[in-house]
C-alpha positions in Angstrom: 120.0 38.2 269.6 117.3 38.1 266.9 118.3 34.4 265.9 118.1 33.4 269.8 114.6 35.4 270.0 113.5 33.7 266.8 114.2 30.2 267.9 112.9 30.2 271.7 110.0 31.8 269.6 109.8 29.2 267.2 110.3 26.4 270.1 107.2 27.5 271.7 105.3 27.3 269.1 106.3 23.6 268.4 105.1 23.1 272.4 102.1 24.7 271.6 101.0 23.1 268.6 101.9 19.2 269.9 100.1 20.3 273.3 97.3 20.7 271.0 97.6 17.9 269.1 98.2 15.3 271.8 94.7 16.9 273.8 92.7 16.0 270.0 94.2 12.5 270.5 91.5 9.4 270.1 90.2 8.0 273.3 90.9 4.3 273.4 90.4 1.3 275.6 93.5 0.4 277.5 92.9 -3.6 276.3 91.3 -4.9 273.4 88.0 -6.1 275.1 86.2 -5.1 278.2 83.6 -7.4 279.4 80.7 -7.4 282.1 77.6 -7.8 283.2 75.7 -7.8 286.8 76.5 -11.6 287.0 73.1 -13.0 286.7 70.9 -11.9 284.0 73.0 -10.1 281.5 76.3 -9.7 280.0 78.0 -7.4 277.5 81.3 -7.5 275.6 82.9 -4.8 273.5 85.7 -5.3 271.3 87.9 -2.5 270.0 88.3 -2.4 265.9 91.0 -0.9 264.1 88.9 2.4 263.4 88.9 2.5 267.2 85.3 2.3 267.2 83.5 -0.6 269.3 81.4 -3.5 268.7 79.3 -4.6 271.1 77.2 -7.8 271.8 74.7 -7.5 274.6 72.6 -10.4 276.4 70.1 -9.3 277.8 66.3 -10.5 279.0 64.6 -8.1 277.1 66.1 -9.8 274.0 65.5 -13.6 272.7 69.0 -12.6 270.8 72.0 -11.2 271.1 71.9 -7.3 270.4 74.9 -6.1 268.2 76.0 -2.9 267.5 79.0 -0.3 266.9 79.7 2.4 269.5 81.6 5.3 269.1 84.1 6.0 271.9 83.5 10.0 272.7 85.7 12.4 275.5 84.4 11.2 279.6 84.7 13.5 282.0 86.1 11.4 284.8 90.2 10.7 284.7 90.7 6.7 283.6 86.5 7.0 282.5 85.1 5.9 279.4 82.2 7.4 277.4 80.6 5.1 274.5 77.6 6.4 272.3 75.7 4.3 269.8 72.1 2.6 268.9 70.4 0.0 270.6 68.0 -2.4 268.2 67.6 -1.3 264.9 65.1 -0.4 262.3 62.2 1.7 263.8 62.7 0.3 267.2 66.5 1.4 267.2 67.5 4.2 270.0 70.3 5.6 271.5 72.6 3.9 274.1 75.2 5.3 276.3 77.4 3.3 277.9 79.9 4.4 280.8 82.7 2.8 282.4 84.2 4.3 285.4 87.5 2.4 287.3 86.0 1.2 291.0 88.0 3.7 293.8 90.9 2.4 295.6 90.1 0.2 298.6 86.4 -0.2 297.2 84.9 -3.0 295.3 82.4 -3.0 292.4 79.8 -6.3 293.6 77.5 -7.9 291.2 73.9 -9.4 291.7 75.2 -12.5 292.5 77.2 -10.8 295.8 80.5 -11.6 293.9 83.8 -8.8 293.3 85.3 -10.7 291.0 84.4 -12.8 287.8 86.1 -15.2 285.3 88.8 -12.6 284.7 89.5 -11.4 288.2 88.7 -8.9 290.1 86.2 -6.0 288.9 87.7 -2.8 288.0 85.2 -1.1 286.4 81.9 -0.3 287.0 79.4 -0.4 283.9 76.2 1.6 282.8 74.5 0.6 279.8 72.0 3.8 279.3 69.5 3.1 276.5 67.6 6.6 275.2 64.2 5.7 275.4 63.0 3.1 278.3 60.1 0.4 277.8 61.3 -2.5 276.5 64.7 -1.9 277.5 66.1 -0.6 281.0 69.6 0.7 282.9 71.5 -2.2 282.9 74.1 -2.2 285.7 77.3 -4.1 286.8 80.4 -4.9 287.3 83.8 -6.0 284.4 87.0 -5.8 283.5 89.4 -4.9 280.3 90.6 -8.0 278.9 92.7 -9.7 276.0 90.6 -11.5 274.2 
């Protein structure tokens, strides 16, 4: 009897701890690259590394160039949401950007400035959110994308 005890006691400790384990698991993208914009004036593509942190390169008007940048994927609080935090610019001008991607509800679609619900991969999927720290030069950026292979 003690040897049953022991073992359904020492099975639920083995649930417990992978329960545990598999909730401290890294959030990562379900494709190697998502990539959007608002389908007029500015585009963004992140790419997944093997760290599972995220470059980015954002075109934007505020920019003559390219902005580049790693983001680090943190917990969202929407099921299927993502939640990326990193800097926008750098040296003293650098900030804080948040970026959130949230999947566009069943039976609704995510439309772009050009009037369009879907791009050069398909359909959008996502909606996107591009959230720098401090506003003035930069703004929200808003739009539409989708998870991709390449």
């Amino acid at each position: 009897m003690r040897i049953m005890f022991a073992a359904v006691a020492g099975l639920g400790l083995a649930a417990a701890l992978a329960a545990a384990s598999a909730s401290a698991q890294q959030i990562t993208f379900p494709a190697p690259v998502f990539r959007g914009g608002n389908g007029a004036d500015w585009i963004v593509a992140m790419t997944t590394q093997p760290d599972y942190s995220v470059d980015y390169a954002l075109t934007v008007p505020e920019s003559r160039t390219p902005l580049r940048g790693k983001l680090q994927q943190k917990a969202a609080s929407g099921m299927g949401d993502y939640l990326l935090v990193g800097k926008l610019g750098d040296g003293t001008a650098a900030t804080g950007l948040s970026t959130k991607l949230a999947p566009v509800p069943l039976g609704r679609q995510c439309i772009d400035a050009k009037g369009k619900s879907t791009g050069r991969y398909g359909s959008y999927t996502y909606t996107v959110v591009l959230t720098p720290a401090k506003l003035g030069p930069w703004k929200v950026w808003k739009g539409c994308g989708n998870f991709t292979m390449k």
